[in-house]
N, C-alpha and C positions, 0 to 999 in steps of 0.2 A: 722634611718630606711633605709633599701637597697632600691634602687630605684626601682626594681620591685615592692615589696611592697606596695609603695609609691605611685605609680601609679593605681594601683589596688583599694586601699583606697580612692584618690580621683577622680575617673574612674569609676563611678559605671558601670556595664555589661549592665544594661537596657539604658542605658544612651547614652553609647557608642554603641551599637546595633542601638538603635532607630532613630540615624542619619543615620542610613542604609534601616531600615525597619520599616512598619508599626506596631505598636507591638499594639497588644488588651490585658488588663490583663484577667487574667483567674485564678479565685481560688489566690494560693500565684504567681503563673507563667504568665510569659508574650507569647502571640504566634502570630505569623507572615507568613506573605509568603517566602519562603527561598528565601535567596540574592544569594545563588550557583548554585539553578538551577532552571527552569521552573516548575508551577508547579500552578494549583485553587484552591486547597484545602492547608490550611495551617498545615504544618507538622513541623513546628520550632518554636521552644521553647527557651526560654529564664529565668532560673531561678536566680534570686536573692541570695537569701540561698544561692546555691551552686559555685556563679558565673560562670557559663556557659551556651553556647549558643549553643544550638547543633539541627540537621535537623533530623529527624528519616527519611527522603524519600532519601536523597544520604550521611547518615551518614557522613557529614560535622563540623567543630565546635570548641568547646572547651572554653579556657579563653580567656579573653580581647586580649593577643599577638596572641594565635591560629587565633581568628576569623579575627584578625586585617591582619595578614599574608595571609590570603585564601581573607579575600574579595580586598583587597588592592594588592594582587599579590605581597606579599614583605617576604625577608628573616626574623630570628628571630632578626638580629643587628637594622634593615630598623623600623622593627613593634617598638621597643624601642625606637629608633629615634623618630617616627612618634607619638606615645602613649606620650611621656616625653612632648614634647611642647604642644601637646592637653593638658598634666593634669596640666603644668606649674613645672616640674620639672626638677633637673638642674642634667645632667649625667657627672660621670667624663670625663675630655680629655683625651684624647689618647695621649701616646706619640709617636713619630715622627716612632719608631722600632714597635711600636702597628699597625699603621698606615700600616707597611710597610710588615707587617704579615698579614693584612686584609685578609677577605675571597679573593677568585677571582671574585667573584659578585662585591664585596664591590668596589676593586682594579679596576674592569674597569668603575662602574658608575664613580668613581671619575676622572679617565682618561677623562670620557665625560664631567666631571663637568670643568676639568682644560682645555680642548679641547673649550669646549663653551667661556671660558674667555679669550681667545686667538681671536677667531673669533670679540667678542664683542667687546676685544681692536682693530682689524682690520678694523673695520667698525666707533669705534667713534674718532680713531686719527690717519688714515692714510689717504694721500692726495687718493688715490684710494678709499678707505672706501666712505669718504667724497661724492665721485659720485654714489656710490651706498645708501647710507643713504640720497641724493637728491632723486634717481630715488623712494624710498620707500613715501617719502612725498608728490610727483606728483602722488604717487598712491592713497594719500587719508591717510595714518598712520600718527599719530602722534608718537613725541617721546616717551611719555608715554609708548602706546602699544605695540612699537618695543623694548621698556625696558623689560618691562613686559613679554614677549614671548624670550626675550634674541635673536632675530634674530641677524645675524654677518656679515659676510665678510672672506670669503676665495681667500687670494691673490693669482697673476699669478706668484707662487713660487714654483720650484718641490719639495723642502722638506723640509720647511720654518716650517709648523707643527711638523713633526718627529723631526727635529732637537731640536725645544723647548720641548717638551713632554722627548724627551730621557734625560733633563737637569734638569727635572723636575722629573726625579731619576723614571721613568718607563722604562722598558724592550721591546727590538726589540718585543718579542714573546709574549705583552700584546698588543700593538700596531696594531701588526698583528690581533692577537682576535679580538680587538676593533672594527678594519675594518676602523680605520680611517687613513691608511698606506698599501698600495699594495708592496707588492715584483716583483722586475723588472721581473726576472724568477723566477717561483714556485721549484723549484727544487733545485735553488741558492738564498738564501733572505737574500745574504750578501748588496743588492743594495736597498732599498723601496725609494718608493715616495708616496706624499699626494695624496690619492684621492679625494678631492676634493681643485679647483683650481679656481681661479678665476669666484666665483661664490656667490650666495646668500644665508646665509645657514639659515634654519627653528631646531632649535633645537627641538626630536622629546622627550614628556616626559611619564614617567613611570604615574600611576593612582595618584602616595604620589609624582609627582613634580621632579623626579629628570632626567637628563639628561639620554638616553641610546641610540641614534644613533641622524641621521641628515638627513634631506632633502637640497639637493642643487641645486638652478636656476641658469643656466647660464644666466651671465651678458652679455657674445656679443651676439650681435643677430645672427642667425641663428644656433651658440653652438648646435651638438648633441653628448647627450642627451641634453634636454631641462632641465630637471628634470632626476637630478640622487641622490637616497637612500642610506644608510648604505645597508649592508649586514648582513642576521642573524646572532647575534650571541648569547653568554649564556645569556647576558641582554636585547636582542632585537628579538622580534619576531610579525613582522608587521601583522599578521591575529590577531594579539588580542590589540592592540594601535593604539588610534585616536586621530590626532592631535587636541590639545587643550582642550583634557578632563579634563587636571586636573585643568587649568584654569575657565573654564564653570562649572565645575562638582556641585558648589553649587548653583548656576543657575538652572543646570538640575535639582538637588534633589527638587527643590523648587518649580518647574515649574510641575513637574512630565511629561515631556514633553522634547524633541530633536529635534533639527533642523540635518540635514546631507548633508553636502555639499562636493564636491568634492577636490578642491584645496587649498593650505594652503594661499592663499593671499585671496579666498574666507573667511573662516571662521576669519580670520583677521579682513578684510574687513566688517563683519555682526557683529561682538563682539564691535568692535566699534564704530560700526553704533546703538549700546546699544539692540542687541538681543543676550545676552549673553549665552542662551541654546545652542549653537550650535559648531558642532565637525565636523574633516574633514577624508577622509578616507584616504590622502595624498599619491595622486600615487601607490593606491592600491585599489585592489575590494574589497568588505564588504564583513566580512564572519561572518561565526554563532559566532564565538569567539566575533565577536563586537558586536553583535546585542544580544549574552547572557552579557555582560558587560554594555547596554547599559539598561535591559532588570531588574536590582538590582534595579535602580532609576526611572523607567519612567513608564507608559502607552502608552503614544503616540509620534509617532513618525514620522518626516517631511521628506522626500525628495524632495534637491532643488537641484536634480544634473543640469549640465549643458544641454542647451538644443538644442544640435545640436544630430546628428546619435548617435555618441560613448556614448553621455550623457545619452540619452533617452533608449541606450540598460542596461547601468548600470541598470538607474531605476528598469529595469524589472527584472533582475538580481535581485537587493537588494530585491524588494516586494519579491520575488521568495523566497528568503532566511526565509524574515521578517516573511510572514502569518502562519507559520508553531509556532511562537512564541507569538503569538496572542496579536500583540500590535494592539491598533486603530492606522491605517496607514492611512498616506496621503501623494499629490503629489503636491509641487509646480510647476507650470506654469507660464512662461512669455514671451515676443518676443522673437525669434530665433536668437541665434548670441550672446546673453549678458549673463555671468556668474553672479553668487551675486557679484561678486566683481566689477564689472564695471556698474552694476545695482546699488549697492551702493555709487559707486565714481558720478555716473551721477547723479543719485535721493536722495540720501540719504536714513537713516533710512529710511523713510517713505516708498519711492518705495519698500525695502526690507520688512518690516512690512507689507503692501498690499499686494504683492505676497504670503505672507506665511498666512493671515488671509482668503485668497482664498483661498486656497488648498486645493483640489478636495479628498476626502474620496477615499481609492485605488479603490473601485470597479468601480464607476462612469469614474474616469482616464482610467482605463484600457481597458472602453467603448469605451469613447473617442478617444485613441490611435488607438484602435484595428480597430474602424469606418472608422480612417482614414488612417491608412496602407492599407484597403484592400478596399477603393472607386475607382470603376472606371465606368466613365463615367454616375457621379451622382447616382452610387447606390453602396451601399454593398455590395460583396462578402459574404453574411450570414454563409454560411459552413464554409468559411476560419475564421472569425470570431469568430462564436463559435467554432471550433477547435483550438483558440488559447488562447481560454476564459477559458477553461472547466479546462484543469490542474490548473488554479488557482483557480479558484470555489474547487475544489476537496484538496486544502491543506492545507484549512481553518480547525483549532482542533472541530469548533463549527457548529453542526446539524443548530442553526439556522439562525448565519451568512451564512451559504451557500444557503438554504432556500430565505434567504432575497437577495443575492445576483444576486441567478438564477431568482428569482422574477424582478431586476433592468435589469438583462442581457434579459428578453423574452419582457418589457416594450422598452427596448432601441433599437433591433435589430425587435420588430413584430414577433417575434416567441413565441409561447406557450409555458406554461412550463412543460408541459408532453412530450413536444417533446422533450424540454433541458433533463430533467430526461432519456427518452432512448436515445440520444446524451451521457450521461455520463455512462449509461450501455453499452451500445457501447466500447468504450473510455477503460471501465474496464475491460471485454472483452478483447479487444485486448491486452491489454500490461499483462495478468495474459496469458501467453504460457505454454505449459506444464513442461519446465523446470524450468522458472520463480516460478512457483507451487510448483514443488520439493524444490527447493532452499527455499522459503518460507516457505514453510513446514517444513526444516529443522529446519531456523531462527526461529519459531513458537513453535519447540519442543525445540532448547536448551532455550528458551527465558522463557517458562512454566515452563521446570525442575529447571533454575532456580531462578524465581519468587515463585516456592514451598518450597527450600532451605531459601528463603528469610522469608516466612513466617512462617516456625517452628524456626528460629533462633530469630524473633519476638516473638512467645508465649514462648521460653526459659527466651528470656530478661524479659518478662512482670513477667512470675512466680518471676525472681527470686528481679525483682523491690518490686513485692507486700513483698516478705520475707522479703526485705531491710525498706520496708517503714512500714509494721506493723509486726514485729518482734512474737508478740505472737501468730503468726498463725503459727510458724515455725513447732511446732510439730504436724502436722498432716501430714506431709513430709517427716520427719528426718530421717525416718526408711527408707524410698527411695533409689535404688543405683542411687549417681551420675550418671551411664552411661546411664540409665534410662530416667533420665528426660533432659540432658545435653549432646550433641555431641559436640556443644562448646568448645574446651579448657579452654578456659579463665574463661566462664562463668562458667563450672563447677570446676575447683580450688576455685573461689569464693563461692561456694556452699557449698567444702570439708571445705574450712575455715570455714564457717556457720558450719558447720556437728562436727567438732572437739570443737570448742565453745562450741557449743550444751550440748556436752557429759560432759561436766566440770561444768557447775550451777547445783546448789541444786535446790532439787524438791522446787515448790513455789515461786523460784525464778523469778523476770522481765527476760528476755533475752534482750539483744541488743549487734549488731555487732560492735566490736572493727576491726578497720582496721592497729592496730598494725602490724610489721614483715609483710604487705602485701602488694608485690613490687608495684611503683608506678602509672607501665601503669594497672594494679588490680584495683587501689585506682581508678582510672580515670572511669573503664567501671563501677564499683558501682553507679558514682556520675549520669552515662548516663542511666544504667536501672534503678535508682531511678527516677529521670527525666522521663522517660518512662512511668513508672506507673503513676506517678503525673497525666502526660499530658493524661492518657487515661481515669483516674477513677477523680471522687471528693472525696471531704472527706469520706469515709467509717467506720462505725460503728465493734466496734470486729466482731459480727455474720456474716454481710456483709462480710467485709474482708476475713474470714475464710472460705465463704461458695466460693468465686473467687479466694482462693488460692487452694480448695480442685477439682473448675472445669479445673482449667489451667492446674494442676498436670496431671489430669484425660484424658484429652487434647491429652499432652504431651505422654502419658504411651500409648497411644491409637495410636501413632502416630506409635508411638516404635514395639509395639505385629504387626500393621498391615503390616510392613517394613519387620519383622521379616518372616511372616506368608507367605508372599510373595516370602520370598528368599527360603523357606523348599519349597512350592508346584514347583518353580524353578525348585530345583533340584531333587524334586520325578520322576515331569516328565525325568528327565536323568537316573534316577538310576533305577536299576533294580537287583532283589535277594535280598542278606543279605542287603545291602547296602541300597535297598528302604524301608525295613522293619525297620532297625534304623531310616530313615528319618522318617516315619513314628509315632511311637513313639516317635520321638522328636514333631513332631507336634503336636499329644495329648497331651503331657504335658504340649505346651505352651497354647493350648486351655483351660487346666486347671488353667492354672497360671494368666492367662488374666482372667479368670471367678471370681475367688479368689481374686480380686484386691480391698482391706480394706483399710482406712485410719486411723490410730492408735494414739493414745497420749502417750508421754511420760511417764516411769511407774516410 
């Protein structure tokens, strides 16, 4: 058996889905909250039968590698990798020329892979290594951990890396990509050296574990930068990777719950202190990219940034991001001056455990904060308060979290909450300007037109589901033009294929659709509008069926005459003489024809 196959076989789709997402059955189908994007209502399916996993809200999905590649963020070679060891299946080797044909993905994670093995030899057998694999144990690591996260050592060597890399049969111009080699001059890159130099390196990993950049601390003290990154590149892109996800990440799935902490000695520091939920945003701010990746696995979610000025603006920052994706949010608090990491080196777990079993629900924090930025001389600045309250009250998705909020903000601050309500009309008011309006209104119109597009392309799928799923309603249709019910392309080639079937069984015949000679992205969108109809109807009885295939037609053809009807009164109003007179007449006719509209059987 081919190892696709093979895996498929012992991989069920529910199986491998359900480590992702909550699946409820339903009927023969499983359904879930989509792992691609936000969302309350559950719009993703999961069929057995067909093996496939697909979102009908951001038409995401597919088979085990599809789904595997989208939610895992991995190319189709990575998803095989990744899938073969899940199912315990053995893929053949590569040979050395295979290897050397790799994609360019492929070619620089490995670059990263053989880059990290160099650091690691740097740091466990050289007499310099040696001083900084001390300084990591006064910090509280063990060697386990520093194993396990693969941290390194980059020596005070200018090209110590390039030289071993380029021996290691990669190319100046992958190196460059990589970003782990600067060119002296941009213009002349016959000179590189290593960028990073005598320093501490955090390798930075992809969601499936593998190497694709690096975080480096300077070893001497005062070293600036303190903290210096990869630079993006095709395998690294810091707005959507957090350190140590892939480590924590079955922690997090288990926990339903995330810790978030700022630096990478922090989330070290707490992982093995044994709060293994927790991820670092690693010398970068949090953005929606983390916080939708964070958003597959969790409900709730911690911040324990740092707590001096810089830390505490993140925070607001991140909620800022967070409330719009409607996790339960909270803020750890603790003395000023101490990150987790040194909170953990002094207290242990425990002190790190206490801090995070406090942590203040965001609204109450934000109280708090707000209280005390704007105290003087033992009283509140109320106005400055709530003007700095209100935009986060306002970006919560939910009527009555906001409700309950403004109820916490008029209890905390001594203000009513009729007054907070016109404080937020206020507020709304002023930022809807009249240009704002326009603009809006634009976004408003193209977002409508198409949300409407959306939804006839919906009732297209679902007819032509139902056709695919009870076949014997087919002729009350058949007489139909294609163009009629289907603007579609795809959807309606699938239909002509239905239509030419059709015409070829003897009367009395069963009908069912053969998907012989029909190309495979064809075979695909069948499997998705069957799936469709599944996920919207239960079992259906012949009458049933017939009488939901004869209103979605009707729907459909309704959609068409009124599109049509609209574009003739269009141009009546332009035309004038012979010219409106034939519009004219074309629009009685279609008046006629939309009157006349019969559903027929096969003769």
């Amino acid at each position: 058996m081919e190892p696709i196959a093979e895996i498929k076989t012992r991989l069920s789709i529910e199986d491998l889905v359900g480590q992702y997402v909550q699946l409820k059955k339903v009927g023969r189908n499983y359904r879930g909250l989509c792992p691609f994007h936000n969302e309350k209502t559950p719009s993703f399916y999961v069929s057995p039968d067909k093996e496939l996993a697909y979102c009908f809200g951001c038409r995401k999905g597919g088979d085990q590698f599809a789904f595997i590649q989208e939610v895992e963020g991995l190319d189709f070679r990575e998803a095989l990798q990744f899938l073969a060891e899940k199912a315990h299946v053995e893929l053949p080797q590569r040979t050395p020329i295979q290897k050397k044909q790799a994609s360019r993905r492929e070619r620089l994670l490995e670059l990263h892979d053989d880059a990290t093995s160099f650091f690691e030899k740097q740091l466990w057998e050289t007499k310099d290594g040696a001083k900084v694999l001390d300084y990591l144990k006064k910090r509280g690591l063990t060697e386990e951990i520093i194993k396990k996260f693969r941290l390194g050592f980059a020596p005070d060597e200018r090209n110590l890396l390039y030289k071993y890399l380029l021996k290691t049969e990669y190319t100046k111009s992958e190196l460059l990509e990589a970003g782990v080699v600067i060119a002296k001059d941009t213009t002349d890159q016959s000179e590189c050296f290593d960028r990073f130099r005598l320093r501490l390196i955090f390798p930075i990993m992809t969601a499936s574990g593998k190497v694709c950049a690096f975080g480096g601390r300077a070893v001497k003290e005062g070293e600036q930068p303190k903290y210096l990154n990869s630079p993006e590149t095709p395998v690294y892109h810091k707005s959507e990777l957090l350190f140590g996800f892939f480590q924590a990440r079955d922690a997090i799935r288990h926990e339903r719950a995330v810790i978030c902490v700022e630096g990478y000695m922090d989330m070290l520091a707490a992982f093995q202190a044994g709060t293994r939920q927790v991820v670092a945003t690693g010398g970068t701010a949090l953005t929606e990219q983390h916080l939708t990746l964070l958003k597959r696995f969790v409900d709730t979610l911690i911040f324990a940034f740092d707590q001096d000025n810089a830390g505490r603006d993140a925070t607001r920052r991140a909620i800022e991001l967070a409330i719009p994706q409607d996790f339960t949010l909270k803020v750890a608090r603790w003395a000023e001056g101490k990150d987790p990491a040194e909170l953990c080196q002094k207290g242990g777990g425990e002190a790190f455990n206490k801090i995070i079993s406090e942590a203040l629900p965001v609204m109450p924090y934000l109280l708090a904060t707000s209280a005390e930025r704007h105290m003087h001389d033992g009283q509140i600045d109320k106005k400055q308060a709530v003007a700095e309250l209100i935009p986060f009250i306002l970006l919560s998705p939910s009527p009555i979290e906001r409700d309950e909020w403004l109820k916490e903000a008029s209890s905390r601050l001594g203000i009513s909450v009729n007054v907070l309500y016109e404080e937020i009309k206020l507020g709304q008011r002023q930022q809807r300007s009249p240009a704002r309006r326009t603009l809006a209104g634009r976004g408003e119109a193209g977002s409508h037109e198409q949300g409407r597009e959306r939804k006839i392309t919906e009732k297209q799928e679902y007819l032509l589901g139902l056709l695919l799923t009870y076949p014997s309603s087919y002729g009350l249709v058949y007489h139909m033009k294609p163009e009629d019910l289907f603007d579609d392309f795809e959807l309606r080639n699938i239909y002509i294929h239905l239509v030419n079937q059709y015409n070829q069984i003897s009367e009395g015949t069963d009908f069912s659709l053969s998907l012989e000679g029909v190309e495979p992205s064809m075979q695909n969108r069948v499997q998705l509008v069957s799936l469709y109809a599944e996920s919207l109807l239960k079992e259906l009885t012949e009458k049933a069926a017939a009488a939901e295939v004869q209103e979605a037609a009707l729907s459909l053809l309704r959609i068409r005459f009124d599109s049509r009807k609209q574009q003739l009164l269009s141009e009546l109003r332009q035309a004038q003489g012979d010219e409106q007179e034939r519009l004219l007449i074309n629009y009685q006719a279609l008046l006629q024809e939309e009157q006349s509209l019969t559903y027929g059987q096969k003769s």
